[in-house]
C-alpha positions in Angstrom: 0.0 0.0 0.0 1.1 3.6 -0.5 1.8 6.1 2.0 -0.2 9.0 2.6 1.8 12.2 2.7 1.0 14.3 6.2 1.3 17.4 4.0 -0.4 16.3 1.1 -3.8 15.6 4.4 -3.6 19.6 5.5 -5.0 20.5 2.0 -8.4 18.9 3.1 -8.2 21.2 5.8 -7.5 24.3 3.5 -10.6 23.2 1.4 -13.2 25.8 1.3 -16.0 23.2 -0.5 -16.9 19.9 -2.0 -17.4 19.7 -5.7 -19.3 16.2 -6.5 -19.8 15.3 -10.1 -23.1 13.1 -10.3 -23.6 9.9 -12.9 -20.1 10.4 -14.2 -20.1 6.6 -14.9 -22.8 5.4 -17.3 -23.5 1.9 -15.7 -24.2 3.7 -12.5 -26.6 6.5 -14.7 -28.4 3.6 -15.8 -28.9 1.3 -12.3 -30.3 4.9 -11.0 -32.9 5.1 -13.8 -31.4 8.7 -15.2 -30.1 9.4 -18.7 -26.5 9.6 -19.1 -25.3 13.3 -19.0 -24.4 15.4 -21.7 -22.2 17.7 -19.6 -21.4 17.2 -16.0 -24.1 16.7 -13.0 -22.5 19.1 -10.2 -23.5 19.4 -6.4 -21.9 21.2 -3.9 -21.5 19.2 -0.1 -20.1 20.7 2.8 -16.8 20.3 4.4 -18.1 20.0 7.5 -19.5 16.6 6.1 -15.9 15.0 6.3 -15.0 12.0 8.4 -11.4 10.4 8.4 -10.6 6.8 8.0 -11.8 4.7 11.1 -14.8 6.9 12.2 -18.6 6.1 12.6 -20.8 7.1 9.5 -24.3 8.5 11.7 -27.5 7.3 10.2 -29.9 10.3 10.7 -32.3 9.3 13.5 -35.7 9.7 11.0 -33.7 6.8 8.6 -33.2 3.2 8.4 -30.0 3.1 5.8 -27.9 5.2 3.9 -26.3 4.7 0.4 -22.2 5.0 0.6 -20.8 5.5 -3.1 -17.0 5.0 -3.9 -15.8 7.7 -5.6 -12.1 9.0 -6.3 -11.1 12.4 -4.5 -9.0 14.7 -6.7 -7.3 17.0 -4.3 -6.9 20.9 -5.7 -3.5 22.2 -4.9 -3.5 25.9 -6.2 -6.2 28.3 -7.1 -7.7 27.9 -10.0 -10.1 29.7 -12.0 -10.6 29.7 -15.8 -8.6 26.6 -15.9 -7.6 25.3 -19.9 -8.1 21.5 -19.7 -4.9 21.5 -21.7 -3.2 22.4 -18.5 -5.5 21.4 -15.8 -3.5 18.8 -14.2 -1.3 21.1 -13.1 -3.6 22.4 -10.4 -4.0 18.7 -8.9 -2.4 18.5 -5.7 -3.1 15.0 -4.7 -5.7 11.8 -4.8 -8.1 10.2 -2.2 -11.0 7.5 -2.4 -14.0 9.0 -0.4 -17.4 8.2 0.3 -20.3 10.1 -0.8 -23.1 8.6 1.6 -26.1 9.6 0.0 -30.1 9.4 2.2 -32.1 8.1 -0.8 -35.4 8.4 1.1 -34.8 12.5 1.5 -33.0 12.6 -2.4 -36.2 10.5 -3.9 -38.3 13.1 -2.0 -36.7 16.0 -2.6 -36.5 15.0 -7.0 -39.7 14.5 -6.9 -40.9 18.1 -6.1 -37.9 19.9 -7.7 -36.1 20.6 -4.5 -32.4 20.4 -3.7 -30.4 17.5 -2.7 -28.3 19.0 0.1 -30.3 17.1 2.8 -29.7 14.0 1.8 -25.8 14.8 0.7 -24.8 17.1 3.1 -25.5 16.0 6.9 -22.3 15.5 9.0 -20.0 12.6 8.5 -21.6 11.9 4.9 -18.2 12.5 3.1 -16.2 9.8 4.7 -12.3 10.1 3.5 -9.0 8.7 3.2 -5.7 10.6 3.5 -4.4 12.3 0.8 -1.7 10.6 -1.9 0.4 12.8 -3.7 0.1 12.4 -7.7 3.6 11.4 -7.8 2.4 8.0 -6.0 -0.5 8.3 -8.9 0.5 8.5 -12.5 -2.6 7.1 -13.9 -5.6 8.7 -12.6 -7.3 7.4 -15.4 -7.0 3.6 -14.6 -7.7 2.9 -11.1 -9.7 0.1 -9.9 -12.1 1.7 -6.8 -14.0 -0.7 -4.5 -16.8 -1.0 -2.0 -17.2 -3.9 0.6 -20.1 -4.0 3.2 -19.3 -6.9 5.5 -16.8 -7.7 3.5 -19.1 -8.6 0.6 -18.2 -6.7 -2.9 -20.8 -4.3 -3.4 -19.1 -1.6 -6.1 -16.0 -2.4 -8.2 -15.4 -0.1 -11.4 -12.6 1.4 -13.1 -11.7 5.1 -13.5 -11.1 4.5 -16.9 -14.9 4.3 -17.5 -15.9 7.6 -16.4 -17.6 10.1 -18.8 -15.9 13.3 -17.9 -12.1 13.0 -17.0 -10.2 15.0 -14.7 -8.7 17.6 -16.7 -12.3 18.4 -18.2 -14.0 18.3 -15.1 -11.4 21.4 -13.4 -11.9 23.4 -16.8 -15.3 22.6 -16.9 -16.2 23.4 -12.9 -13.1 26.4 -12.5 -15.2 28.0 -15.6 -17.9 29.3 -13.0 -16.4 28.9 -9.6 -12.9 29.2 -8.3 -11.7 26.0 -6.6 -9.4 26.8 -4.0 -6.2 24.9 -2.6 -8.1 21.8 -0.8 -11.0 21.9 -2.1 -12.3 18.4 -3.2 -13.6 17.5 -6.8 -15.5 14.1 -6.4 -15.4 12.4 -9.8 -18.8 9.9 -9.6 -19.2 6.3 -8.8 -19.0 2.8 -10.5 -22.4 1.3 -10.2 -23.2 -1.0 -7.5 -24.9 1.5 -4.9 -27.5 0.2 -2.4 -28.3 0.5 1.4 -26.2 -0.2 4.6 -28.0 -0.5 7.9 -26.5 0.5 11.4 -24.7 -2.0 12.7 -22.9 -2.7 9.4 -19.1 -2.0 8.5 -17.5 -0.7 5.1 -14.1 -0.9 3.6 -13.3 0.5 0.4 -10.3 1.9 -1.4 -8.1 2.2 -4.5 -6.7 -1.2 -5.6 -3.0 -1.0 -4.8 -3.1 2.2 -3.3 -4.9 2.5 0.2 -8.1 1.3 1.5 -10.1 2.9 4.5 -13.0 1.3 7.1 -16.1 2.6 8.6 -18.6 1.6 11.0 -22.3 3.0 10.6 -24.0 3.6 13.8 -27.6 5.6 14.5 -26.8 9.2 15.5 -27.7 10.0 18.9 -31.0 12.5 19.1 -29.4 15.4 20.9 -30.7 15.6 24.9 -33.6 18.1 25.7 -32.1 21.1 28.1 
């Protein structure tokens, strides 16, 4: 496995925002029912919805199950605004596999009458991470084998290779209409494979080769009446 570079970790703490790029893989399009995109799907999550490797993902106390999806992290090292994708790589300051733990109850819910997702995206510990690689230890973002276990039963395996919208796109595309600052995150989309974990249930995932991070899922606690 690689090592994690200590520097390489402060970015996330630097980051100013979460850029997530939805149904970047067309198998995973499909399982959700959706058309495959013509131009990237972008939401914005909090960085207050991080969690490092070996912490409890909190199921909401009005839910039953969440959805984790694998995803790899790409890691902004400068500023960057008004990026050419001929030179967008440039502005990558390191790698990560995350977690984008998704309430499908509050995301069906809020589709279905044209609201936002940011409930069911956002809440606290729903962007479970690994430490950060530096894209020396990373040549080929392109071809990475991600995975998903839950109980140590495959749920998600895919390839980066099958993504719609590569990376150098995706920080043209996104630093057209928004800066992304040093830390912030770009999550690039998962592999299909998605589908519930219950409290009481433990994932691993992680890049093939690379690193690989574990969580337990547990019910959050409903905060005590004064």
């Amino acid at each position: 496995m690689a090592t994690p570079c200590s520097a390489c970790h402060n970015l996330l703490q630097m980051g100013t925002k979460i850029v997530a790029v939805g149904r970047n893989y067309a198998a995973h399009a499909k399982e959700m029912g959706t058309d495959v995109p013509t131009e990237p799907v972008l939401f914005l999550k909090p960085t207050s919805s991080y969690l490092d490797n070996g912490g409890t993902i909190e199921v909401p106390y009005s839910l039953e199950s969440l959805h984790p999806e694998v995803e790899l992290a790409v890691v902004i090292g400068r500023k960057a605004r008004d990026v050419p994708e001929a030179v967008a790589m440039d502005y990558v300051g390191g790698y990560a596999v995350a977690l984008d733990m998704t309430a499908r109850e509050i995301q069906a819910s809020a589709k279905a009458a044209g609201l936002p997702w940011t409930l069911s995206k956002g809440q606290d510990t729903f962007t479970p991470i690994s430490s950060v690689l530096p894209t020396s230890m990373v040549p080929d973002p392109d071809n990475l084998e991600l995975w998903l276990k839950v109980d140590g039963e495959t749920r998600q395996k895919g390839s980066t290779k099958d993504t719609i919208f590569k990376i150098p796109f995706l920080i043209s595309h996104i630093s057209s209409m928004m800066t992304l600052l040093e830390g912030d995150v770009i999550l690039t989309g998962t592999p299909p494979g998605v589908g519930p974990v219950k409290v009481g249930q433990k994932i691993t995932a992680g890049i093939t080769g690379l690193l690989d991070v574990h969580f337990n899922v547990e019910k959050r606690r409903r905060p005590e009446s004064c």
